[in-house]
C-alpha positions as CSV (number, residue, x, y, z in Angstrom):
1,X,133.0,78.0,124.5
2,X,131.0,80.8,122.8
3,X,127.4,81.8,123.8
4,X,124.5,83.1,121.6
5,X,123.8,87.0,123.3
6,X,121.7,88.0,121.0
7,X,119.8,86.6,118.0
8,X,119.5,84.9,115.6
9,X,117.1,87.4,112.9
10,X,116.7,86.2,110.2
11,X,117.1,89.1,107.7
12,X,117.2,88.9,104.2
13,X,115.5,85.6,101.9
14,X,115.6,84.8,98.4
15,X,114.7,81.6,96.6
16,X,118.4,80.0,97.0
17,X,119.6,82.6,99.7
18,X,119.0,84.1,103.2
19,X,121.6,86.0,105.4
20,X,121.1,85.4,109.6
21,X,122.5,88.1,112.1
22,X,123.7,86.8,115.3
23,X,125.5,88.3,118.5
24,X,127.9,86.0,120.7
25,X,130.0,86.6,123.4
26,X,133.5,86.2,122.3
27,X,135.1,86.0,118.6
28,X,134.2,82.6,116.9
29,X,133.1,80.9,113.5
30,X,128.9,81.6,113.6
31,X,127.9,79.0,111.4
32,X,124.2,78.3,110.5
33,X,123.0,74.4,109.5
34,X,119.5,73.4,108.0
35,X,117.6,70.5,107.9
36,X,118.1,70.0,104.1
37,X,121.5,70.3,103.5
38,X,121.6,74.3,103.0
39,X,124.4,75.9,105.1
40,X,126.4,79.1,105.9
41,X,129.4,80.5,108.0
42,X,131.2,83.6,108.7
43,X,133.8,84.8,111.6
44,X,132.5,87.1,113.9
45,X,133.6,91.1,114.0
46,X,134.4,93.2,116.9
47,X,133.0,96.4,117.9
48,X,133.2,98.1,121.2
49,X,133.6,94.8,122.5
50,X,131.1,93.0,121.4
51,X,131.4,90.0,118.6
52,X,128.9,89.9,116.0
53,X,128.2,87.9,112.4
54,X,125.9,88.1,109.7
55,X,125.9,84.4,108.3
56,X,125.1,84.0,104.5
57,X,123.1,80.9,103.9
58,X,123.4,79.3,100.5
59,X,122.2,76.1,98.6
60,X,118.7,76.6,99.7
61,X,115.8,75.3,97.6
62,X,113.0,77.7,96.0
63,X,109.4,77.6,97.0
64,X,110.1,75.3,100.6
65,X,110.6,75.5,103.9
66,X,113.6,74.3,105.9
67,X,113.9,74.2,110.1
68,X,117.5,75.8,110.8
69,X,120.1,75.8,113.7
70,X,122.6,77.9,114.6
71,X,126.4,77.1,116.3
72,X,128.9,79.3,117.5
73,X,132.3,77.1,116.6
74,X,130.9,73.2,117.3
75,X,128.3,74.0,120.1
76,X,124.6,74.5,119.2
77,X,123.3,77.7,120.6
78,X,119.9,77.9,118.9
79,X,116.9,76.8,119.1
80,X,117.9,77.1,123.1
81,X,117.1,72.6,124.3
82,X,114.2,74.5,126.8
83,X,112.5,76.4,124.0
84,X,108.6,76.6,124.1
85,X,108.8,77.6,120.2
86,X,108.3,75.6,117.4
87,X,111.9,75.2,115.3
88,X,113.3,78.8,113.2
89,X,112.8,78.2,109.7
90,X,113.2,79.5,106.7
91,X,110.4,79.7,104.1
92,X,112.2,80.5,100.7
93,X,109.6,82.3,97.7
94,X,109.3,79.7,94.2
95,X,110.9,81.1,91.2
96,X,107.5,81.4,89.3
97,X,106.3,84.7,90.9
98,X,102.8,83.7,91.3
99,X,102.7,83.6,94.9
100,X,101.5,86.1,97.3
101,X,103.3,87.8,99.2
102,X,102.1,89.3,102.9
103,X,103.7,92.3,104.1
104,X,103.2,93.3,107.6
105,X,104.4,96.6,108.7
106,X,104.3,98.6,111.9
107,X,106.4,101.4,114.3
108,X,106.8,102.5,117.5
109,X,107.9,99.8,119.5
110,X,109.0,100.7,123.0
111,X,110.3,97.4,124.8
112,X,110.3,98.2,128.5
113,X,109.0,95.4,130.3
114,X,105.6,95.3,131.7
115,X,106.8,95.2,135.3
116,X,109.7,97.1,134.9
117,X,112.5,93.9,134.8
118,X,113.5,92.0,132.2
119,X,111.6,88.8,132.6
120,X,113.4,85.7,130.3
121,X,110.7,83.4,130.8
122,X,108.5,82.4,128.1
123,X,105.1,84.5,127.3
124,X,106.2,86.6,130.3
125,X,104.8,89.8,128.2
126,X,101.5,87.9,127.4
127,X,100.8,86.4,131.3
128,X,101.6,90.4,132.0
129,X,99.5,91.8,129.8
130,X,97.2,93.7,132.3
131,X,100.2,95.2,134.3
132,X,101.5,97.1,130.9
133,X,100.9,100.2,131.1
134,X,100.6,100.3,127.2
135,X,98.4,97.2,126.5
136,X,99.5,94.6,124.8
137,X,102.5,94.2,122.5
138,X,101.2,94.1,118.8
139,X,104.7,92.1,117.7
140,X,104.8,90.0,120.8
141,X,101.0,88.1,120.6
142,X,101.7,88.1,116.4
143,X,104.5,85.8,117.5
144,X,102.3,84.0,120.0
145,X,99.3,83.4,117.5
146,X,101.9,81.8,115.0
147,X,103.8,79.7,117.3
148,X,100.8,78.1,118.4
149,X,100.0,77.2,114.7
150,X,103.3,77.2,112.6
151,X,101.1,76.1,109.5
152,X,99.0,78.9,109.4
153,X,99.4,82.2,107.6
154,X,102.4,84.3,108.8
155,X,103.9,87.2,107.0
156,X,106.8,86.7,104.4
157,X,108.9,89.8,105.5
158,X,107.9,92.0,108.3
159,X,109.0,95.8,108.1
160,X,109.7,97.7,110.8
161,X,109.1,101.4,110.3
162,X,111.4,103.1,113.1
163,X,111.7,103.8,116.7
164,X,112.8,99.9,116.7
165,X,114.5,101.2,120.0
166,X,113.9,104.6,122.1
167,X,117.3,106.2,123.0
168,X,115.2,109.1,124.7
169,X,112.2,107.1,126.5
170,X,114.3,104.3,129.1
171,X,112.6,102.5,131.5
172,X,112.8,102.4,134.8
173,X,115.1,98.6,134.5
174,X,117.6,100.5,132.2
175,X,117.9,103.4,134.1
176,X,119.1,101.3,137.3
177,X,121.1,99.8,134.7
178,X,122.3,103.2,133.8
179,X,122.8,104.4,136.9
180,X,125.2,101.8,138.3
181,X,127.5,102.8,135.8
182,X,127.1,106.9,135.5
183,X,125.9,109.3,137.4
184,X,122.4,110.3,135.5
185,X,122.3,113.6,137.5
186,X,124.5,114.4,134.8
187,X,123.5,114.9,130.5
188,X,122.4,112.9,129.1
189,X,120.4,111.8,132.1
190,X,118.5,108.9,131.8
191,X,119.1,108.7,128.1
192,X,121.4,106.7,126.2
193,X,124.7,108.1,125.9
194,X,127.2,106.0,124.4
195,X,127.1,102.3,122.1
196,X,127.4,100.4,125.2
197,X,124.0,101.7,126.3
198,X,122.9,101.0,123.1
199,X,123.5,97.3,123.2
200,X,121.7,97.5,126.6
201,X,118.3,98.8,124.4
202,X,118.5,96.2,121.3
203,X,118.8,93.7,124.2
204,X,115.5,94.9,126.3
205,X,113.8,95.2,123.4
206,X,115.2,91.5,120.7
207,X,115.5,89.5,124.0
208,X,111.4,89.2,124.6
209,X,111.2,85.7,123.9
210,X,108.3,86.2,121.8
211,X,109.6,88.8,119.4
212,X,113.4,87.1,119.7
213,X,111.7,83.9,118.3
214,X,109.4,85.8,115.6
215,X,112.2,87.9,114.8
216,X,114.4,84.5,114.2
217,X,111.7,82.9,111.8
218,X,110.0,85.8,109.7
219,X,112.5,87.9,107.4
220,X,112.8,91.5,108.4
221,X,113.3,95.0,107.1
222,X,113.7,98.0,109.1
223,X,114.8,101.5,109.2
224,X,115.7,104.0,111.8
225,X,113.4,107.3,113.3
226,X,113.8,110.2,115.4
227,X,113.7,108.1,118.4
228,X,116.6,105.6,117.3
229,X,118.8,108.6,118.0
230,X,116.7,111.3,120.1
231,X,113.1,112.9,120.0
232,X,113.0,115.2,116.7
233,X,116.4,114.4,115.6
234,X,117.6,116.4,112.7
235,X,114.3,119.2,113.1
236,X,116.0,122.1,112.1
237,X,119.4,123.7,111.2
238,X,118.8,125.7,114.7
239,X,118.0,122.1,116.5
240,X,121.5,120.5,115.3
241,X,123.5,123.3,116.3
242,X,122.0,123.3,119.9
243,X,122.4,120.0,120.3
244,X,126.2,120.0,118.5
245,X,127.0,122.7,121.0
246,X,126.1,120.2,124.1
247,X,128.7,118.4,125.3
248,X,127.2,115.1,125.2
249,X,125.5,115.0,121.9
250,X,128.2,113.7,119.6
251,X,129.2,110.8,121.3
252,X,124.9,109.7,121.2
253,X,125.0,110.2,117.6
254,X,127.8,108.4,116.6
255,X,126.7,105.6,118.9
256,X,123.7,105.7,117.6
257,X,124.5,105.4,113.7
258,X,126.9,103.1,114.6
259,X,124.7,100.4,116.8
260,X,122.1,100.8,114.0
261,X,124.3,99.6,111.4
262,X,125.4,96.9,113.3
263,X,121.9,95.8,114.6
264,X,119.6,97.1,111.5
265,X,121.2,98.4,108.8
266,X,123.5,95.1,107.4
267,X,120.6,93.1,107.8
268,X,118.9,95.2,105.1
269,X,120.9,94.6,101.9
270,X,121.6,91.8,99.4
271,X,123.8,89.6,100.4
272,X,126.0,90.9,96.7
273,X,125.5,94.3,98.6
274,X,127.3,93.0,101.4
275,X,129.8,91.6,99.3
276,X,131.1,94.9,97.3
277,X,130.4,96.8,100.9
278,X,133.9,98.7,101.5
279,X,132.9,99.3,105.4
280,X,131.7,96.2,105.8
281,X,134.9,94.6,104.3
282,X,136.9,96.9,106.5
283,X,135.3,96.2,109.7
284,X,135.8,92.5,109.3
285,X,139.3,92.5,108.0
286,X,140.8,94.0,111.1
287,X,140.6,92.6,114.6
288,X,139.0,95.3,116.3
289,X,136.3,97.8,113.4
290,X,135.4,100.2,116.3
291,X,137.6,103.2,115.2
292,X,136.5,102.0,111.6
293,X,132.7,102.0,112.1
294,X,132.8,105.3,114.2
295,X,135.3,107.1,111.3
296,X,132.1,106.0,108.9
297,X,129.8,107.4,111.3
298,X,131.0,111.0,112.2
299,X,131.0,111.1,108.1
300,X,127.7,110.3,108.0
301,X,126.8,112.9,110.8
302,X,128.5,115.4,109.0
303,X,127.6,115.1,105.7
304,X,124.4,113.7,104.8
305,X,125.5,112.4,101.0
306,X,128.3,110.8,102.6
307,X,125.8,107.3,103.2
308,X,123.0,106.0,102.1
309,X,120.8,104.4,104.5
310,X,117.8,104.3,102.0
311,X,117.4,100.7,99.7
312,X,115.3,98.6,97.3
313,X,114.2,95.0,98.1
314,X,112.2,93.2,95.3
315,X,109.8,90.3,96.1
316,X,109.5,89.0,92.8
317,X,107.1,91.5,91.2
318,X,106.7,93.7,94.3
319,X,109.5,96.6,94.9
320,X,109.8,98.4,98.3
321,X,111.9,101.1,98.6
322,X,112.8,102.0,102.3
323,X,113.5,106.1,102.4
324,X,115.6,107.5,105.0
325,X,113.7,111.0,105.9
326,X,115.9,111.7,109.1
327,X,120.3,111.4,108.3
328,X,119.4,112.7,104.6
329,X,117.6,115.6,105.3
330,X,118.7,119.4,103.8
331,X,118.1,121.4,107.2
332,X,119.0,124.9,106.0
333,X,116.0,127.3,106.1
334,X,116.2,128.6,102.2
335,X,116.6,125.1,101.1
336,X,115.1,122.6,103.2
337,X,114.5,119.1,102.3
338,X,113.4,115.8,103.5
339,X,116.0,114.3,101.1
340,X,119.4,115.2,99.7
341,X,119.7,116.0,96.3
342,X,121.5,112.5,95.7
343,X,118.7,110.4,97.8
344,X,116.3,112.2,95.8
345,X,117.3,111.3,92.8
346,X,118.1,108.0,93.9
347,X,114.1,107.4,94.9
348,X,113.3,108.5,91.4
349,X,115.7,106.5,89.8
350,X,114.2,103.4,91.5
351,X,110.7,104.1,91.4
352,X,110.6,104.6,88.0
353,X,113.1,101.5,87.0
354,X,109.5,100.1,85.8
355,X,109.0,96.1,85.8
356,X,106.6,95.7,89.1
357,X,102.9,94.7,89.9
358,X,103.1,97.3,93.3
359,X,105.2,100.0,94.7
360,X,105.8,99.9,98.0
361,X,107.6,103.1,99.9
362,X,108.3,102.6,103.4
363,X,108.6,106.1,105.1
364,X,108.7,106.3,108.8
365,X,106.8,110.1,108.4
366,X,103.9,110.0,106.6
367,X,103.2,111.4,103.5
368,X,99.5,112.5,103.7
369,X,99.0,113.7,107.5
370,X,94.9,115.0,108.5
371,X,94.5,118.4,106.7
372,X,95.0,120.6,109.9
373,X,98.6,119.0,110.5
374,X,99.2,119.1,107.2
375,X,98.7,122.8,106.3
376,X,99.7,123.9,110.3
377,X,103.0,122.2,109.0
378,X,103.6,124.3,106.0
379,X,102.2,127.6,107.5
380,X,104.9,126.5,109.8
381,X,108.0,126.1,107.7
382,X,107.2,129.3,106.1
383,X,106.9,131.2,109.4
384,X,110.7,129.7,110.0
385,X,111.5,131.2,106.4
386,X,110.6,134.4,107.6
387,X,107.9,135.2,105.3
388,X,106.1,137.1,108.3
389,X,109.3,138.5,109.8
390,X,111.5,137.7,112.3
391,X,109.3,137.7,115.3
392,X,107.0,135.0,113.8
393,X,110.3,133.2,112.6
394,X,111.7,132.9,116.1
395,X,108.0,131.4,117.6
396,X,107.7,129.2,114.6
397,X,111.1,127.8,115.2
398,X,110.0,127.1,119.4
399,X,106.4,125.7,117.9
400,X,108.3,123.6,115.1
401,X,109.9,121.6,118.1
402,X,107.1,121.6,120.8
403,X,104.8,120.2,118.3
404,X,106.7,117.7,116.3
405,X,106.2,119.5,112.8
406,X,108.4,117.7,110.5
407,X,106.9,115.7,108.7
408,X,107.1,115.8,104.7
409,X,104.4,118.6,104.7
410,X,106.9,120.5,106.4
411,X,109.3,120.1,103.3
412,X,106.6,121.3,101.4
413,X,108.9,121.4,97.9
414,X,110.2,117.4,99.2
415,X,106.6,117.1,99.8
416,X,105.4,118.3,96.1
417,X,108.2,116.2,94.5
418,X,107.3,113.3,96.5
419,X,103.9,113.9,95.3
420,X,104.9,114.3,91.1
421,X,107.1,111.0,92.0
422,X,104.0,109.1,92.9
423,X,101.8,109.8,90.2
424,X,104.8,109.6,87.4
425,X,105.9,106.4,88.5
426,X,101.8,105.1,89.0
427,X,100.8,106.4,85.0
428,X,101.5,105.1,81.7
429,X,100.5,101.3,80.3
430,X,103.6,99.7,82.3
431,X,102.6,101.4,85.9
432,X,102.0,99.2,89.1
433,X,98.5,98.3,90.3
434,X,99.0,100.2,93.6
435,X,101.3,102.4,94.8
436,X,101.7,102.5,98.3
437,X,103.4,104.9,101.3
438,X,103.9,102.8,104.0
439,X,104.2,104.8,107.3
440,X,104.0,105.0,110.9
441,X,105.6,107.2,113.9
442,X,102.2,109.5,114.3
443,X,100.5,106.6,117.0
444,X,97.5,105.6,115.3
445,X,97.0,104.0,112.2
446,X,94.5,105.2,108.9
447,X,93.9,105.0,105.5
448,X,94.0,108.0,103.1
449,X,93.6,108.0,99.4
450,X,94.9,111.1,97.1
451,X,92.7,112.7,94.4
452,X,94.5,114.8,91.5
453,X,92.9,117.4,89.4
454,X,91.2,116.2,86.0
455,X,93.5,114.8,83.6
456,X,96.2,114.8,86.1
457,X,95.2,111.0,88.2
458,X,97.8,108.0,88.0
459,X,96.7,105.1,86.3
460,X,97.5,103.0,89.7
461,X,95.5,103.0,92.7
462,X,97.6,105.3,95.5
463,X,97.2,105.1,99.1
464,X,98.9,106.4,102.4
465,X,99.0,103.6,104.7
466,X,100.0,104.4,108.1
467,X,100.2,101.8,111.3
468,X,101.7,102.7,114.5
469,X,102.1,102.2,117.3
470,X,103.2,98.3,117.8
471,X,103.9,98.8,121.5
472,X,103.3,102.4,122.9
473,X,100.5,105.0,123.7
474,X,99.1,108.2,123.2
475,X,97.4,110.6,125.6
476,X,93.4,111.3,125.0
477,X,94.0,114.9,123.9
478,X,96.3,114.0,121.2
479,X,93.7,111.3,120.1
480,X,91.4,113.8,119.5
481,X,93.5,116.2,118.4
482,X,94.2,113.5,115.5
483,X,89.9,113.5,115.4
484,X,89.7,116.8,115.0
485,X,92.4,117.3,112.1
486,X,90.4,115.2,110.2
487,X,87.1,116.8,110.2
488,X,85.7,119.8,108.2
489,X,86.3,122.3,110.7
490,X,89.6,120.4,111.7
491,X,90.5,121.4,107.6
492,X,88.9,124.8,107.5
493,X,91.4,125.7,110.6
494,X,94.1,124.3,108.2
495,X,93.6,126.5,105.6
496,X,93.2,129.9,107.7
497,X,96.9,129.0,109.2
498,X,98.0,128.3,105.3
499,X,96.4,132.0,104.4
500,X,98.4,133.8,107.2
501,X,101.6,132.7,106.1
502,X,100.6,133.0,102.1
503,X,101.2,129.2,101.4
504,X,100.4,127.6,98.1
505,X,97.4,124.3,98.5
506,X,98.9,121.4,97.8
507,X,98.8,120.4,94.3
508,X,96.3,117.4,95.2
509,X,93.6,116.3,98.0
510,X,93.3,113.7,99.7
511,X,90.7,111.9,101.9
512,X,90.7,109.6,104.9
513,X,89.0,106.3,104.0
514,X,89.8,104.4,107.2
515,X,90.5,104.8,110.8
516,X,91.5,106.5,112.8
517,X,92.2,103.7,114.9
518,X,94.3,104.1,118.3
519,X,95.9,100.9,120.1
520,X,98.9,98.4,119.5
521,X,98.7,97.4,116.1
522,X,99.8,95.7,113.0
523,X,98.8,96.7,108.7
524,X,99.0,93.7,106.4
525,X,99.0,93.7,102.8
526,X,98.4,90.7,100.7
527,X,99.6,91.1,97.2
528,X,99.6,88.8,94.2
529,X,99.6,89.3,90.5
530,X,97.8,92.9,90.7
531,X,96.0,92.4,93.2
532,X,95.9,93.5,96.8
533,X,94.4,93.5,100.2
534,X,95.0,95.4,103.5
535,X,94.0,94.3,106.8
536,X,94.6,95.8,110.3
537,X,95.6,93.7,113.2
538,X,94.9,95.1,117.0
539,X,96.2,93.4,120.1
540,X,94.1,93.6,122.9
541,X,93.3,91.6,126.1
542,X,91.0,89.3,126.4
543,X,88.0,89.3,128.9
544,X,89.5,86.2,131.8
545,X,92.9,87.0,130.5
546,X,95.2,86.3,127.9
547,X,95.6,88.4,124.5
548,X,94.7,88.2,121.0
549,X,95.2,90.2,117.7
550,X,91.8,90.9,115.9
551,X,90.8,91.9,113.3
552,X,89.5,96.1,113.1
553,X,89.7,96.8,109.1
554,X,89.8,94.6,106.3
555,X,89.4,95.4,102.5
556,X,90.2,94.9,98.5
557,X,92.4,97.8,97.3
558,X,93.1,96.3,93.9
């Protein structure tokens, strides 16, 4: 008799379809039943041992909601008979495209348990809250504040911005885990090293009862980060050769791009994307698609146009397009770029396809970073070019990767292009309301708005949004190091650094209109017809116990 590991997400809804992942413990027929009629089913695939399906559902009815449960062959695995939760459902949108729509979006989410173990019980996160060394998790008491009222307002697709798991950064449960079954005095340590340890992560982190059930009932999209692989990942052309040159380093890579197309990545498209899929097709027609998926995967490691991991979702008159900036980046010093030459046009092609009331670009790195990063970034890259000589090359190259600069201002012509995207796509009598950069990965969350030069603005409203962390902290100096590269000296700095290495201002300013705020978080953005709203979410203990998300920021951006 099959068991239910791991799962059920639910991943991908439409007005008449929705596609459910699920993990179980040996192969088997995953089918998914609910309460009015609608139904999928699909066999399970193997990889590395373990059996997993992604269940398209079909025959559902626009505009409703319908409770759902999942078997694996006859036996009903989910909801679990002991489950505090109200039922999984699925809430399809109406056909008329009048609704809104309520996009909640976050990053960072480390998973380690408060106490160290893996504790199954219900709201054993929440009762915990005061032992976590974070705070609160921002995912975990958004779950418990819907589950207590299943008819209030919950979001119709959560995206999750990267660092969904932190191959780098393992607690102290997983690396007893670890340890029984290597010896960590060897590389990689007390890192991940292969897809087994992988599964071990996505299980720490999807089996919280809170977020398992959240993640079950609220449609997600995600996208990997540096930490989904390792700290930095894909920095430099002088980064990936150190780390190719390590004997460890290819077997974490391909294990890494392997469980996140498993865990993340097939959840993300259409189920007709899934259907004309080649790899996914593959995988499933043989008995055993490890040597398949990991063929794909050293590809994709060794060529960065080999994949796309980049895609559109529409939501009736609302387009997000989810950008890879870490597997498709041009690393090479006299021609870096954040994306590939075929990514890049493919972001153009689809932000200017036209037809949409809001653009939405989910990018784990933001766009728009406080002045001083920003310009210490491209005085930066141009040091690494050599424009100040080899000397200053080889300390830019040790700063690039003690600092974290990578970001898009240190693509500065991926950052310019980005830039000219945006307003094209925001001008003209057809352009969106709002266009939107939806980021995370920097640990605190703000709101800045770009100014053009006269005669040069978009017609819609542009904004960098940027919300992280959902579970994870930051040290007081980098808080107000964040402070600081805000303010006007913070900017004067900035432009000294951009002077020494002879780099061109950016072609537009820009100006923080919220935050910065620093603690577990969540953005949400309320759209309907042209309109939109933005609100920020914090979790954070209560006074006599318990936790709560309130409300720090709200406001009308269209």
């Amino acid at each position: 008799m099959a068991r239910l590991r791991l799962g059920p997400l639910l991943r991908y809804v439409d007005a008449d379809t929705a596609t459910v992942w699920v993990e179980a413990d040996r192969p088997c027929a995953a089918e998914v039943r609910c309460a009015d009629g609608a139904r999928g089913t699909a066999r399970t695939f193997q990889i590395a041992g373990h059996h997993y399906a992604l269940v398209p559902v079909t025959g559902l009815t626009p505009g409703t909601e319908t409770a759902y449960e999942v078997h694996l062959g006859e036996q009903p695995v989910w909801p679990p008979p002991d489950s505090p939760f109200p039922a999984s459902t699925i809430r399809t949108p109406s056909t008329t495209g009048d609704e809104e729509l309520r996009v909640t979006f976050g990053s960072c989410r480390w998973a380690a348990p408060p106490s160290g173990e893996h504790d199954p019980s219900p709201s054993s996160r929440l009762r915990s809250s005061r032992r976590d060394p974070v705070g609160p998790d921002a995912l975990d008491t958004l779950a418990a504040r819907i589950s207590a009222a299943p008819g209030t307002e919950r979001p119709d697709v959560l995206l999750l911005l990267g660092d969904q798991v932190y191959a780098d950064q393992t607690s102290k449960a997983t690396q007893r885990w670890l340890a029984a079954r290597r010896d960590l005095s060897e590389p990689p340590g007390v890192q991940v090293a292969d897809y087994e340890e992988y599964t071990h992560l996505y299980y720490e982190s999807w089996l919280d009862p809170e977020v398992r059930w959240l993640l079950s009932t609220v449609p997600s999209c995600m996208i990997f980060d540096d930490h989904d692989v390792i700290d930095d990942w894909n920095t430099s052309a002088a980064w990936l050769a150190e780390m190719r040159a390590t004997p460890w380093w290819r077997e974490r890579v391909l294990s890494g791009l392997m469980s996140y197309w498993v865990h993340q990545h097939l959840g993300n498209l259409r189920p007709e994307e899934l259907e004309s899929d080649e790899l996914y097709a593959a995988v499933r027609a043989t008995p055993d698609g490890t040597d398949t998926l990991r063929a794909f995967a050293a590809a994709a490691d060794a060529d960065a146009t080999a994949t796309r991991w980049s895609y559109r979702r529409d939501f009736g008159r609302v387009r997000l397009l989810m950008v890879d900036t870490r597997a498709a980046r041009v690393l090479e010093e006299g021609g870096r770029a954040m994306l590939d030459a075929d990514e890049a046009r493919w972001l153009r092609e689809q932000a200017l396809a036209g037809d949409c009331d809001h653009l939405l670009i989910g990018t784990s790195l933001p766009w728009l970073l406080p002045h001083l990063i920003h310009d210490a970034e491209g005085w930066n890259a141009a040091l690494c070019r050599g424009e100040r000589g080899e000397r200053w090359a080889r300390f830019g190259e040790d700063l690039r990767r003690r600092s974290d600069l990578e970001h898009w201002a240190a693509f500065p012509s991926s950052f310019e292009a980005l830039t000219a995207l945006i307003a094209e796509a925001g001008s003209g009598a057809t352009a969106p309301a709002t266009v939107c950069v939806l980021s995370g990965d920097v640990h605190h969350a703000y709101v800045a708005e770009p100014s053009w030069p006269e005669g040069g603005a978009p017609t819609s409203r542009v904004l960098q949004l940027t919300c992280s962390p959902v579970h994870n902290s930051i040290p007081t100096s980098i808080k107000l190091g964040f402070r600081f590269g805000w303010s006007r000296v913070g900017r004067a700095l900035g432009r000294r650094f951009a002077r020494h290495a002879n780099v061109t201002q950016a072609g537009i300013d820009w100006r923080r209109t919220g935050g910065p705020w620093f603690g577990n978080q969540l953005m949400t953005l309320t759209l309907r017809a042209r309109t939109a709203h933005l609100r920020l979410d914090q979790a954070r203990t209560r006074r006599g116990g318990g936790v709560s998300l309130e409300t720090a920021d709200e406001r009308k951006l269209s």
